[in-house]
C-alpha positions in Angstrom: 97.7 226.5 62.5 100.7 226.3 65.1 99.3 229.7 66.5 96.4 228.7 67.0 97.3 226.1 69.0 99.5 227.9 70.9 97.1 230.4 72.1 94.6 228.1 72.6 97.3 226.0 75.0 97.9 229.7 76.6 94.4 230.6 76.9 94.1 226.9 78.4 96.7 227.3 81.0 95.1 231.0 82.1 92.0 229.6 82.5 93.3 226.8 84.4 95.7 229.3 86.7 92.7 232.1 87.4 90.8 229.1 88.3 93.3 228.1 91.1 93.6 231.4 92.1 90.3 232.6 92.0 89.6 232.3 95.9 93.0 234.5 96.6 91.7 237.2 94.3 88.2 237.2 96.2 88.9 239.1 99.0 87.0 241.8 98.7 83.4 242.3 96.7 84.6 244.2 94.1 88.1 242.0 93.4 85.6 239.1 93.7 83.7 240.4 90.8 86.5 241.3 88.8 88.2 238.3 88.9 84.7 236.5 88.0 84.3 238.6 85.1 88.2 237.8 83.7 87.6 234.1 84.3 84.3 234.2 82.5 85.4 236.1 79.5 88.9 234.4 79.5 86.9 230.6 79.5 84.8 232.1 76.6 87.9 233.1 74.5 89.2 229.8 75.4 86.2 227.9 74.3 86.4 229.9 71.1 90.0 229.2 70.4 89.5 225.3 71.1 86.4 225.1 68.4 88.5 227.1 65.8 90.9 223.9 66.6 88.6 222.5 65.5 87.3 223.4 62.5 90.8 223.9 61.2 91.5 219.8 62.0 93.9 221.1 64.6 95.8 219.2 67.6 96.2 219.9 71.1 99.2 218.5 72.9 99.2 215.9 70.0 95.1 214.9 70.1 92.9 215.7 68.0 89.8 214.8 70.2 91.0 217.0 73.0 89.7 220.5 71.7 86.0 219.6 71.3 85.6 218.0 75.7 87.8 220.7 76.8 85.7 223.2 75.2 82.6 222.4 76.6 84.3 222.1 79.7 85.7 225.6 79.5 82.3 227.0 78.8 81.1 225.1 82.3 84.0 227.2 83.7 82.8 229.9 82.4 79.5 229.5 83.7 80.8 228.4 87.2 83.1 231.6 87.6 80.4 233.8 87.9 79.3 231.7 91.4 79.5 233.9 94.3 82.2 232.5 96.6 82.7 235.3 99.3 79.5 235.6 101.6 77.8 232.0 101.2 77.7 229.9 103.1 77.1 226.6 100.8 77.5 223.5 103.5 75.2 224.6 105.9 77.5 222.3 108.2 80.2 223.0 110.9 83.8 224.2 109.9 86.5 222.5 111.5 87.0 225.2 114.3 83.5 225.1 115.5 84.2 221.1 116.0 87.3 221.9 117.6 85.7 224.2 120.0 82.7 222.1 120.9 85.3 219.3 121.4 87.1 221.5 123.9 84.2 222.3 125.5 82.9 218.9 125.9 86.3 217.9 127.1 86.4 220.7 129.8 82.7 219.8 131.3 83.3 216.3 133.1 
């Protein structure tokens, strides 16, 4: 029982540190994809260790309601890491340099 929930607390704080990191390791396509693909898999394994918690009447960090909302939000993570983040452009709106330079510009013209 105390392995299990120590791997699932590893697998937890993985999960949680690819997420963080997940824009530093999309710099090209193909690290992009990789790094998608490890967060995917690694939010599965999580999800699996957490309902094997579970099952087994198991505590995490001294709850035992924790494992059942943090595996359903590690299978929304894993579902979320396979969102393209290099290439879209999800706003639509300005960035803050565009502002800048149409500030400048407006700023220049009187």
């Amino acid at each position: 029982m105390e392995s299990l929930e120590t791997l699932s607390q590893l697998l937890c704080g993985s999960t949680l540190m690819l997420w963080v990191l997940i824009a530093t390791f999309s710099r090209t396509d193909k690290s992009e994809n990789r790094a998608q693909w490890a967060m995917f898999s690694l939010a599965l394994c999580t999800m699996a260790s957490l309902i094997m918690l579970d099952l087994q009447n198991g505590s995490l960090w001294g709850s035992t309601y924790l494992p059942k909302p943090l595996a359903v939000l590690c299978l929304a993570f894993a579902f979320m890491a396979r969102l393209n983040i290099k290439g879209r452009n999800i706003s639509q709106g300005m960035n803050p340099h565009q502002i800048m330079k149409q500030n400048r510009e407006s700023e220049e013209k009187p």
